[in-house]
N, C-alpha and C positions, 0 to 999 in steps of 0.2 A: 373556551369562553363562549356562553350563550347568551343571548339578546332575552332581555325578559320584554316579553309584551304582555298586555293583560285582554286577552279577549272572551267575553263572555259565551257560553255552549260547550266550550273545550273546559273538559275537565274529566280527572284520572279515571281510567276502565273502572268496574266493579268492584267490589272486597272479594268476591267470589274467586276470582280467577288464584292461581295456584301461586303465593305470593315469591317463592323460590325462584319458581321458574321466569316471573315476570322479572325478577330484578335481574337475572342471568339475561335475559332478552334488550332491558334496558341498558345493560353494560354493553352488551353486542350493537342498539344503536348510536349511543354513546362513541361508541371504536367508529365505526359504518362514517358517522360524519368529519371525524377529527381524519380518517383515511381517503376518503372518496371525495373530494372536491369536485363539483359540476357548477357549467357553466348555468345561470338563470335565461330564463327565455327572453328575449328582447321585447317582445307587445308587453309584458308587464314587470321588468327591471326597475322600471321608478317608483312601484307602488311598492316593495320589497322595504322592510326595514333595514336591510342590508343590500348591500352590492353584490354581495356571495350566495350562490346556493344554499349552499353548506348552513350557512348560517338562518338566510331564509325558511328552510326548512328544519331547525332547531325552532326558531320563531312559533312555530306550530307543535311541536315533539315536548318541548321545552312544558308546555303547558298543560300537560299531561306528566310531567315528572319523567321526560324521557322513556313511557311506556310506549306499548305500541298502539296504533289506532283501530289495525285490522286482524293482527294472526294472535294467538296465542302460543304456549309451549307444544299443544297438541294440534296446532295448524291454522291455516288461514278460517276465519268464521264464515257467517252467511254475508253479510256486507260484503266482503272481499269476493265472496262469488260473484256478485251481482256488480260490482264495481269491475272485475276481469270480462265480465260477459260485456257490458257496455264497451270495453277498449277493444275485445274482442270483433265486435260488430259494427267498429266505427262509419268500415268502410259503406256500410247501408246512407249515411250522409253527407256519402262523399269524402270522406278524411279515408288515412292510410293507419293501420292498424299497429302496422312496424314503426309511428311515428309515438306512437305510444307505449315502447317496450316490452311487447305480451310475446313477445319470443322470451328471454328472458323470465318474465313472472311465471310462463308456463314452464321452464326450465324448475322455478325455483319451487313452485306449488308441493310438488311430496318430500320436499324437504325440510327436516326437524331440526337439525344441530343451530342453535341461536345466532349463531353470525348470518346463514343463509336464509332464517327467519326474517333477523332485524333487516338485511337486504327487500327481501321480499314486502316487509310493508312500507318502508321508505320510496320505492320502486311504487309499490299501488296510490300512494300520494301524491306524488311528486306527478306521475302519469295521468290520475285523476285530476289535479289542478288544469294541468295542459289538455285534457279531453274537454272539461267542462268549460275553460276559455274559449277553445276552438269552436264547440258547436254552439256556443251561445252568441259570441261576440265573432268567431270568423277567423281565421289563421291571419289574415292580412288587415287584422283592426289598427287603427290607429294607435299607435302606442301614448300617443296623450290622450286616450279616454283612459278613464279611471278603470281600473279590476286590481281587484284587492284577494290577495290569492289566499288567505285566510278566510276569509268569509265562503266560501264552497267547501272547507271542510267543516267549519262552526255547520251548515247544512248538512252535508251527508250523516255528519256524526247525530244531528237531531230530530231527522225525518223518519217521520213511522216509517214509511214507501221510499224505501231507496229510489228501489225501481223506477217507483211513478216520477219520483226529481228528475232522473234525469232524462226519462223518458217525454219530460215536459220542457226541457232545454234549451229545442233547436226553434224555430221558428214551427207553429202552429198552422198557419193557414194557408187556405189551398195554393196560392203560387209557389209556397215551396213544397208542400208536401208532392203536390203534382207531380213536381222536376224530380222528388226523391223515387216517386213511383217508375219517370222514365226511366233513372239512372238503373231502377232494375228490370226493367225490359232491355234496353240494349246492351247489358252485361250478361243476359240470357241470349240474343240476340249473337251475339261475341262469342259466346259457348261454342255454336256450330261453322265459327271459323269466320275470316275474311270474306267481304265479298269483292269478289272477282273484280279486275280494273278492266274497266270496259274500253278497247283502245277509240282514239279521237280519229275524225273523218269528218266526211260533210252532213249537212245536217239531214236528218230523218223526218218527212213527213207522212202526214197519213195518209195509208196507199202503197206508201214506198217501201219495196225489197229490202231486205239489209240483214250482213247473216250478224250484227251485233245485236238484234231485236229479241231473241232469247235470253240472252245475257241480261238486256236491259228490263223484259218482263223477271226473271230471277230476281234483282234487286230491287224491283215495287212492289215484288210478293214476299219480302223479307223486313218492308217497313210501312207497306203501304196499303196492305190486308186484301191485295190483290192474288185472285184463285190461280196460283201454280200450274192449275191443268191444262193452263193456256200458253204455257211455257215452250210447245212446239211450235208458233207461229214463226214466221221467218221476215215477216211484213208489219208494218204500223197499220193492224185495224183498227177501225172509227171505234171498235167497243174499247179499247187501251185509253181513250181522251180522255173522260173524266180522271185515269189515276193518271196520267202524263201534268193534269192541271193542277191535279190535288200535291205532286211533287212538288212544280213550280214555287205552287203559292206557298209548300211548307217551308220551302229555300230562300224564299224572297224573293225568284224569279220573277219575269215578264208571264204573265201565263198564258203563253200564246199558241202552248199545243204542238208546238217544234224541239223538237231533239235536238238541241243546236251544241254550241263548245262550253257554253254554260250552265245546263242542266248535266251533261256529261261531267261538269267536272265535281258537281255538287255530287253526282253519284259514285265519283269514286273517293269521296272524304273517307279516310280509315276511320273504321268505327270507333278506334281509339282514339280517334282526334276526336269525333263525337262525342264520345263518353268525357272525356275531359272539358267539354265545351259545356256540358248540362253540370257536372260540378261548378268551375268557375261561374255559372250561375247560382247554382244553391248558396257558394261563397257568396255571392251578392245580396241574397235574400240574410245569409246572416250578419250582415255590416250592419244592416238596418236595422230601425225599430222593431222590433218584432209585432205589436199590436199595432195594425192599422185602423183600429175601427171597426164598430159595427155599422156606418156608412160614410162611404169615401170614396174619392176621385182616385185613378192609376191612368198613368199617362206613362206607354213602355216607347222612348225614344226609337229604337230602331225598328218597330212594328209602324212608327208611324201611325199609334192609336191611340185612344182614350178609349177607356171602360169605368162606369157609374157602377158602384155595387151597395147594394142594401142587405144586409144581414147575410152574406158571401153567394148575392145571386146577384146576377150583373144585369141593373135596368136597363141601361143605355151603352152601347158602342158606337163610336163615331172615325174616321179619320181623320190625323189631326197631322201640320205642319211643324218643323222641330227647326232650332237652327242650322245651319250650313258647317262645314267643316272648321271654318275660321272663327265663326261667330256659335260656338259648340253651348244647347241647352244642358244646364249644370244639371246633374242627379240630387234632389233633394226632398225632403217631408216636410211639410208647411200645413197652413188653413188657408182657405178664403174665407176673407171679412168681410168684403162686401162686391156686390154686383152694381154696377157701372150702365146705365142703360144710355141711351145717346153719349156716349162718351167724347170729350175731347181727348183730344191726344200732344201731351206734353214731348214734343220731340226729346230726344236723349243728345245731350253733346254731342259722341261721340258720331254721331249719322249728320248732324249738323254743320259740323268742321269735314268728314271724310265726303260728302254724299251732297249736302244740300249746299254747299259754298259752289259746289263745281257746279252744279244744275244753276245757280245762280248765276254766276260771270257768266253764263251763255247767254241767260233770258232773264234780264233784271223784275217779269213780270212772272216767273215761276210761283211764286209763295203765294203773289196773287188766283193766281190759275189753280194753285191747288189747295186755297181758302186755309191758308195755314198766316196768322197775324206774329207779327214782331213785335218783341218787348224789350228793352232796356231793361237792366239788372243793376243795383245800387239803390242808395238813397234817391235818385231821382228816378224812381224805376216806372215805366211807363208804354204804349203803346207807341210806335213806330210803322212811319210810310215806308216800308220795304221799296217802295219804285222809286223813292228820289236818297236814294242812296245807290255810290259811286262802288259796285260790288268788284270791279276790278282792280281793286287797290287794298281790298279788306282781306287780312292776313285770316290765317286761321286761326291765331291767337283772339284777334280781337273777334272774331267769328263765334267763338268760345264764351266772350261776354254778351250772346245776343241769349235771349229764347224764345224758340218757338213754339208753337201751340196751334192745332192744328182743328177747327170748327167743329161738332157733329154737323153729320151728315153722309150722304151715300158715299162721296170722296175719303172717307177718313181711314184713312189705314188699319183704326181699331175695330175697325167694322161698326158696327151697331150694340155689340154688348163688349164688358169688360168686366173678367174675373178677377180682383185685384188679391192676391197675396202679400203674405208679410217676409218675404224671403230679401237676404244682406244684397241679392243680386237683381234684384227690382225686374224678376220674370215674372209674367202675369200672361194671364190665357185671354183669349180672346178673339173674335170675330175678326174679318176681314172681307174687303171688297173682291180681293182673286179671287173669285171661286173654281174657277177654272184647274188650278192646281191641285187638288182634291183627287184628281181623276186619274193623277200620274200613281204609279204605283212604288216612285222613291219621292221621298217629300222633306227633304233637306234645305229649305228655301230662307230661312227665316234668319235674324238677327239673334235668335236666342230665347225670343219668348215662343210661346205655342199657341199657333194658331187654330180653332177649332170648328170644324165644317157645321156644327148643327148647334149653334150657340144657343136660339130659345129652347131647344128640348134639354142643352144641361142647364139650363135658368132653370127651365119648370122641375129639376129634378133638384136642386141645389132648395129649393125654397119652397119646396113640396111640404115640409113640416112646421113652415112657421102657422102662428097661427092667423096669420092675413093671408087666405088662401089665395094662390097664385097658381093659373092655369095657362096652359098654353094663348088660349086668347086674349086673357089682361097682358099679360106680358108684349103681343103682339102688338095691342090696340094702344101700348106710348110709346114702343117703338116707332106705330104709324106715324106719332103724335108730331116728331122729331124733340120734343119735349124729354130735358137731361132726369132723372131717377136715380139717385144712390139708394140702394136699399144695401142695409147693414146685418148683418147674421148674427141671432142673439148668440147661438152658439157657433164658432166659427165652423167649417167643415174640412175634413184631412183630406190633403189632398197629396201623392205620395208622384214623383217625377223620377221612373228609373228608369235602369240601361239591361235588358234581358235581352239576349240574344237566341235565349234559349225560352219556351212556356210551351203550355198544353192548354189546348182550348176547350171549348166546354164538351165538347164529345170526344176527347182523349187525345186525339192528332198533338201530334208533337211536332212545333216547330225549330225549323235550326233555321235562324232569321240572317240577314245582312249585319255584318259590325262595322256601321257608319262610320266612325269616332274610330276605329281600328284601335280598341281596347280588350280584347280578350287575350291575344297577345298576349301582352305584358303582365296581366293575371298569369295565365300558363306557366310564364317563366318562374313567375315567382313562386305558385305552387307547385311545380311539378319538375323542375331542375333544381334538385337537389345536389 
């Protein structure tokens, strides 16, 4: 019994083909499904018109008259080439090839008898669906986004350019292509073996003796395009510091030119753990939107940066502040709508009842001290003498009905600008008064929103194209003003909040960063414990 669906593109092979042979081949898929029951993939189970493979996959066969989609009586066609090369080559984006049955399909290729036919294109199908979910939408997509696994064959079956479909698949733009590029450096890298584990000791400065300094020149001149011919030193010379710094900073080290048990231990990460670490990246580029814009904001939480790009050249770099462990900045894609200049600052409950009730009972004149006013909430809602109120008796509950609101001005914790978004968890970017912070090289400080060290230069870069030209020094001279500015963005701007651990910077350097959030982890697990 087959599910009739009606989908428009799917419709029977040619009259040309050799009508004997097809109908012997459609008998053979026929048997193939009523005998082979497989399970459906779980990311897309609920989009199935059926609960069953089996069935699933009539769903598509079915509409075709049970012909085949890719072989004929005299063998697999040119699509079927080009669809086995694709499964073939997966691993080029990170996927695993064996996850796509091309053992099997190659097993079945020179063979004619119709059962091992009808095998063979139900197998090119059924593998095809699962290649083009995965490199498009990500092995670990959400299974409540919609993929409708009908619809990538209604395409393959009707594209001039096979090739070019699916070769246009994965994410496009340079942050993933970059990570696809490292993934084939350090799988060439891997080719000539492990590198050596450099045993722990006390730390190595320069100057200092030490017979693991060969070892440790050998693994900077295998990722770090340091000259080998220097691999007889036995000492930390002063000429080794630039690559000693350049490791650091790739690792997310302190870069402070010391050999210490933390640069050692970054040097002895198996390369396979790296290589799986620049996947579980590329996985993260595919979860996402694929089109970011042709100008748009990226803020990579565990880089602790923001980068401005225009047309995929990066105006602006900044370092920016992310939430702390507990207070974790969510990964998401939004706009800014509008920019906020003397901003007040609406406290959030949750800092209100945890943070500002305790700084309260100590010094009933806090709120005053730090120009933040009380309002009453209700029908009678209203402003509020914070000092003649009794704060050692107010619960957090009732602390809960207050709000605060916190003046412009140098004191204000939004700093002087505010990038407002439209995102369910009310993160917004934004200035602040610590600058001080900036300078540390982990910058995990925050409640959740991101704080950003060079607020006018991304104002002047956010509002560079309306047509009220806005230059570093308007913008400057109403901040001087202390005078409040909402300027609103005709068209809002994409602004893109991920978690990469892994990227390549604009001269090719490949970073393997800090995992703040200690989320790669569990990616791992999930891709690679099978």
């Amino acid at each position: 019994m087959f599910v009739v669906v009606t989908v428009a593109g799917l419709s029977s092979p040619p009259a040309s083909y050799a009508e004997i042979g097809i109908d012997v081949l459609t008998g053979a898929i026929k048997q193939y499904f009523e005998s082979h029951p497989l399970s459906l993939p779980a990311s897309f189970k609920h989009q199935s018109s059926s609960n069953h493979q089996g069935l699933w996959l009539a769903d598509i066969y079915h509409l075709t008259g049970l012909r085949p989609l890719w072989v004929t009586p005299e063998g697999p066609g040119k699509k079927a080439a080009i669809i086995f090369l694709y499964l073939s080559k997966s691993n080029t984006e990170g996927l695993d090839p064996n996850d796509y049955g091309v053992t099997r399909i190659s097993d079945l290729w020179r063979a004619r008898q119709p059962q091992l036919l009808a095998e063979l294109d139900i197998l090119l199908t059924f593998n095809l669906i699962q290649y083009i979910h995965d490199v498009s939408c990500g092995r670990l997509s959400d299974v409540n986004k919609a993929f409708d696994p009908v619809a990538p064959i209604e395409q393959t079956l009707s594209v001039p350019d096979l090739a070019g479909y699916l070769a246009g698949l994965p994410p496009s733009h340079r942050h993933y292509t970059e990570l696809k590029t490292a993934l084939k450096i350090y799988r060439a890298i891997e080719k000539d073996g492990e590198w050596p584990r450099i045993p722990a000791g006390k730390t190595i400065r320069p100057g200092d003796l030490d017979d693991r300094v060969p070892a440790i020149i050998h693994r900077l001149a295998r990722s770090c395009d340091l000259d080998s011919k220097v691999s007889d030193l036995t000492y930390y010379d002063r000429s080794l510091i630039p690559f000693i710094l350049q490791f650091q900073t790739m690792y997310g080290l302190e870069p402070d030119g010391l050999i210490g048990q933390k640069m050692l231990a970054a040097m002895n990460i198996p390369l396979s753990r790296l290589i799986q670490q620049i996947i579980v990246n590329m996985e993260r580029w595919r979860l996402r939107q694929h089109d970011l814009g042709k100008k748009y904001i990226l803020v990579n939480i565990p880089n602790f940066n923001l980068s401005a790009f225009d047309k995929e050249d990066i105006s602006l770099q900044m370092p920016v502040i992310v939430g702390r462990l507990k207070h974790q900045t969510p990964v998401f894609s939004d706009h800014i709508l509008y920019i906020d200049l003397n901003p007040y600052w609406n406290i959030p409950k949750s800092i209100a009842v945890n943070e500002e009730l305790i700084k309260l009972k100590k010094n009933p004149y806090h709120l005053v001290n730090k120009h933040i006013r009380l309002f009453s909430t209700g029908d009678n809602a209203g402003e509020l003498d914070s000092t003649a109120i009794d704060w050692a008796g107010v619960s957090r509950a009732r602390m809960a009905q207050y709000r605060l609101r916190q003046d412009p001005g140098p004191w204000n914790s939004l700093g002087k600008i505010k990038f407002v978004l439209s995102n369910p968890d009310a993160v917004y970017m934004h200035d602040t008064p610590g600058k001080g912070l900036f300078s540390r090289s982990r910058r995990d400080f925050s409640h959740g929103c991101i704080r950003v060290s060079n607020p006018s230069g991304l104002a002047a870069f956010v509002l560079k194209d309306l047509p009220e030209k806005w230059s570093l020094e308007k913008i400057d001279d109403i901040l001087k003003s202390g005078n409040r500015r909402v300027i609103t963005l005709p068209i809002p701007l994409p602004v893109h909040i991920t978690y990469q651990t892994v990227w390549v910077d604009k001269k090719g350097n490949i970073y393997f960063n800090r995992d703040v959030y200690g989320r790669d982890e569990v990616l791992m697990k999930a891709l690679f414990n099978k």
